[in-house]
Backbone as numpy.savetxt, mean C-alpha at the origin, in Angstrom:
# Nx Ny Nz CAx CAy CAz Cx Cy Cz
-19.30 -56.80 35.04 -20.12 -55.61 35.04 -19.26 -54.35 35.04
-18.10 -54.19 35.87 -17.30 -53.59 36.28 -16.69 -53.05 34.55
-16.11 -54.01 33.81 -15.63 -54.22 32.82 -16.28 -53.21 31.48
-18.37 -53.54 31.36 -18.86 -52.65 30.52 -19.33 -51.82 31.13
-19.35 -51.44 32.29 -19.34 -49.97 32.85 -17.76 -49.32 32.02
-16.83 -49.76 32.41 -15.22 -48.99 31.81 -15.42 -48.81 30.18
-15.83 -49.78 29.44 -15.57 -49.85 28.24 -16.69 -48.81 27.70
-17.99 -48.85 28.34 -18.75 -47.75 27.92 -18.70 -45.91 28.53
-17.68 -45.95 29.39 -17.17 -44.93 29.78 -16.56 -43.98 28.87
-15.33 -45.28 28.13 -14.27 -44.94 27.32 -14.70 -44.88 26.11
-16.00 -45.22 26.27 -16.71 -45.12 24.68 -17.50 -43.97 24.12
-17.79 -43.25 25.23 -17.96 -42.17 25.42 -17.00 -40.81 25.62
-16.12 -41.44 26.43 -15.01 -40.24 26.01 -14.58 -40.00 25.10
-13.86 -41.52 23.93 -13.52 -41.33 22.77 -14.25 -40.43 22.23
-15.59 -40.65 22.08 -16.37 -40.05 21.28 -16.90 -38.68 21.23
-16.81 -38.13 22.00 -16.63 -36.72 22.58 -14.59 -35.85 22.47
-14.06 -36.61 23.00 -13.15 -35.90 22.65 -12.49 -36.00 21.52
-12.88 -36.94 20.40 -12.70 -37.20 18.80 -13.38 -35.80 18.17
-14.80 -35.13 18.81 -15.30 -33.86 18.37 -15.16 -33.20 18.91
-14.56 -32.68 19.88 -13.84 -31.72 21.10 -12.97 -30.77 19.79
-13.29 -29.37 19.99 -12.38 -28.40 19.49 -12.51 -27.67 20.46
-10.38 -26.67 19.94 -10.33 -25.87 21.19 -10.60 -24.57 20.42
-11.79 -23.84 21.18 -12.20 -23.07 20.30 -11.65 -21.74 21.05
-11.32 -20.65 20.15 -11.10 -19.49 20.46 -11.67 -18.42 19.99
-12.45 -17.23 20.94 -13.33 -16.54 20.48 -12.40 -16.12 19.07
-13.62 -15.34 18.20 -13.11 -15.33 16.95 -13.60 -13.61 16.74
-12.30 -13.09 16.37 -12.85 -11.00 16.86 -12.30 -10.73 15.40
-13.05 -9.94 14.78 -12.57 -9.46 13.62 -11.29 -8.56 13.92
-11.03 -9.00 12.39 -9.44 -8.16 11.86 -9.32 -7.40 12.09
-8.84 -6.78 12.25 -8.45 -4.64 12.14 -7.68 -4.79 11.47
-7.78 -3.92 10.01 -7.22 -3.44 9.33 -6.61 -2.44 9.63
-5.60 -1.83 9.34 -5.51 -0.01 9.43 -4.85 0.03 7.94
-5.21 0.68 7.20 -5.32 1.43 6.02 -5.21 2.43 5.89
-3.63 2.90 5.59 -2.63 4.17 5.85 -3.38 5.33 4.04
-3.72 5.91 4.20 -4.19 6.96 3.35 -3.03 7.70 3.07
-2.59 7.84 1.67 -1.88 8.49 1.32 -2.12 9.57 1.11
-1.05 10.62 1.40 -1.14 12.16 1.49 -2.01 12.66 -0.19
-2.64 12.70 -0.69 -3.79 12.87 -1.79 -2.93 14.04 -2.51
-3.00 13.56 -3.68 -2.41 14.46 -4.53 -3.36 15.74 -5.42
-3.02 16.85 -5.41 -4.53 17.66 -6.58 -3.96 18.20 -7.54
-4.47 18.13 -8.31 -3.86 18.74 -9.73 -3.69 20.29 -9.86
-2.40 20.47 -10.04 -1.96 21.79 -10.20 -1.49 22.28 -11.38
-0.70 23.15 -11.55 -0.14 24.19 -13.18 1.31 23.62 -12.62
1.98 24.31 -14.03 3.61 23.24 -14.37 3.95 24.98 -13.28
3.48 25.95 -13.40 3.30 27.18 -12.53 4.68 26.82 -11.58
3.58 26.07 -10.40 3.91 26.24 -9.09 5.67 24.62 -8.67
5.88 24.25 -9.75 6.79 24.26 -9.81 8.33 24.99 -9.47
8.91 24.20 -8.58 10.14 25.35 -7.96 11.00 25.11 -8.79
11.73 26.25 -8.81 12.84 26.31 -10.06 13.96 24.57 -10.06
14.47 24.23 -8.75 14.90 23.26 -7.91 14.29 21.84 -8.82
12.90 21.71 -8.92 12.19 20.57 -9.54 12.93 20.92 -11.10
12.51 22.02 -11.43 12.54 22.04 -13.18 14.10 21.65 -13.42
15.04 21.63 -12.83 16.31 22.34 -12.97 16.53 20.13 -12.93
16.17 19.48 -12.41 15.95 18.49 -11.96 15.71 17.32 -13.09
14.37 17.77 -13.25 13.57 17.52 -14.70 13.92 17.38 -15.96
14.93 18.61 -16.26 15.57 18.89 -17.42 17.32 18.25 -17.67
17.52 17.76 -16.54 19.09 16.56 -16.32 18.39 15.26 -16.41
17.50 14.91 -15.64 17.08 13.42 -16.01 16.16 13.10 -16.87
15.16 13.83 -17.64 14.50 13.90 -18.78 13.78 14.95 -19.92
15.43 15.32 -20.27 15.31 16.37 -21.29 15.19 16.55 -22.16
14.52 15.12 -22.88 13.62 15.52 -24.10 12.33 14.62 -24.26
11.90 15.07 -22.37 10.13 14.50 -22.23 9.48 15.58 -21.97
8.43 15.39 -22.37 7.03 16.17 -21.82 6.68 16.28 -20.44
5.78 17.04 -20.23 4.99 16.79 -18.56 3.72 17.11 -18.81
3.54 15.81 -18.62 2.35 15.23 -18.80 1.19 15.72 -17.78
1.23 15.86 -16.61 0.53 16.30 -15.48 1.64 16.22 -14.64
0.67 17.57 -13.22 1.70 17.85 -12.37 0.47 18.07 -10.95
1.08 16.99 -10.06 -0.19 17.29 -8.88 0.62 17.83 -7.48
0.47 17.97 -6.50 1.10 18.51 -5.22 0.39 17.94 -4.30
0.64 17.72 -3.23 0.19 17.40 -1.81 0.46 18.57 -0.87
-0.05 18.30 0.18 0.13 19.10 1.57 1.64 19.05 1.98
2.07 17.88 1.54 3.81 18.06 2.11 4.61 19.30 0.89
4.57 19.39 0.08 4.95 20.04 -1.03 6.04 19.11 -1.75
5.08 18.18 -2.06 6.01 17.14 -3.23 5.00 16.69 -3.90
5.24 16.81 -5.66 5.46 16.82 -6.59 5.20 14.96 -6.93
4.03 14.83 -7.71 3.82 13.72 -8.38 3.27 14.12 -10.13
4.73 13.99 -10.72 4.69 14.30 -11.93 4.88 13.28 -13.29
4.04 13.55 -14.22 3.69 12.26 -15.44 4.13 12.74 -16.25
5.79 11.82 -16.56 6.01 12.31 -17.95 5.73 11.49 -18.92
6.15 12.38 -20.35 5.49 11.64 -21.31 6.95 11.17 -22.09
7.34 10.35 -22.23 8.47 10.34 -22.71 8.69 10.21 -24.42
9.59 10.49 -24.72 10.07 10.46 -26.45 9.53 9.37 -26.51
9.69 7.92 -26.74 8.72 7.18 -27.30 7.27 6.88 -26.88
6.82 7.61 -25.89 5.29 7.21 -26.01 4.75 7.09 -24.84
6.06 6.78 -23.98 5.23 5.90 -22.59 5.28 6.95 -21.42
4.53 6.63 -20.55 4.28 7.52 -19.69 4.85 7.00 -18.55
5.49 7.89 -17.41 6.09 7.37 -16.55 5.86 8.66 -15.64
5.49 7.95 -14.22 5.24 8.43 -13.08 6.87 8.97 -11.55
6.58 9.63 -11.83 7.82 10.23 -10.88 8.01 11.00 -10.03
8.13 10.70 -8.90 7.59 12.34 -7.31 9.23 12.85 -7.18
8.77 13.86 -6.74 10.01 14.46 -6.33 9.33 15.41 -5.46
10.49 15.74 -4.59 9.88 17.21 -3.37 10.49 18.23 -4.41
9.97 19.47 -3.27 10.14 20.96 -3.87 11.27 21.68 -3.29
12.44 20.48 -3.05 13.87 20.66 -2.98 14.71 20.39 -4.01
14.07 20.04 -5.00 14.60 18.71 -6.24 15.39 17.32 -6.01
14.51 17.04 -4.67 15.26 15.41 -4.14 14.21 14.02 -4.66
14.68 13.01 -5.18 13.86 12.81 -6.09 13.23 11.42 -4.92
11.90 10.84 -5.06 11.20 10.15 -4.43 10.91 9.07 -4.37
10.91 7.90 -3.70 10.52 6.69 -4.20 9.75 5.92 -3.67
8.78 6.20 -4.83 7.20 5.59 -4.49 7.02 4.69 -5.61
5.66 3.64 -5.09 5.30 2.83 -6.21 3.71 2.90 -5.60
């Protein structure tokens, strides 16, 4: 008696701790999602002499394509280059050049 009292004990534990999970409350993610300083479209104008002077050593026979500014006072400028393609390039309004993607 002793014997299927044990065996139905253990038949029961198996069977319970075979579906036993260790569960851990489950709390959503937090993201944080860094906002980049927003760029607005400005005139080739407000350009500091420093940028142009800049511009005209590393691509002096491209276009400028657009020219936007931020609150920091740097410069996200689209050139257009001699064959066609357009290429994206920041620089501050020290003429130090930037590297972003």
């Amino acid at each position: 008696m002793k014997k299927y009292l044990v065996i139905g004990l253990m038949t029961i534990g198996v069977t319970f701790s075979g579906t036993a999970k260790e569960t851990t409350p489950t709390q959503p993610v937090e993201r944080t999602i860094l906002l980049a300083d927003e760029f607005k479209k400005v005139t080739s104008k407000e350009l500091t002499p420093k940028v142009v002077e800049e511009l005209l050593k590393q691509y002096p026979t491209s276009k400028l394509g657009g020219v936007y500014k931020n609150s920091k006072g740097e410069f996200k400028l689209i050139m257009v280059l001699k064959s066609g393609t357009r290429r994206t390039v920041y620089i501050d309004s020290h003429g130090n050049w930037l590297n972003r993607k």
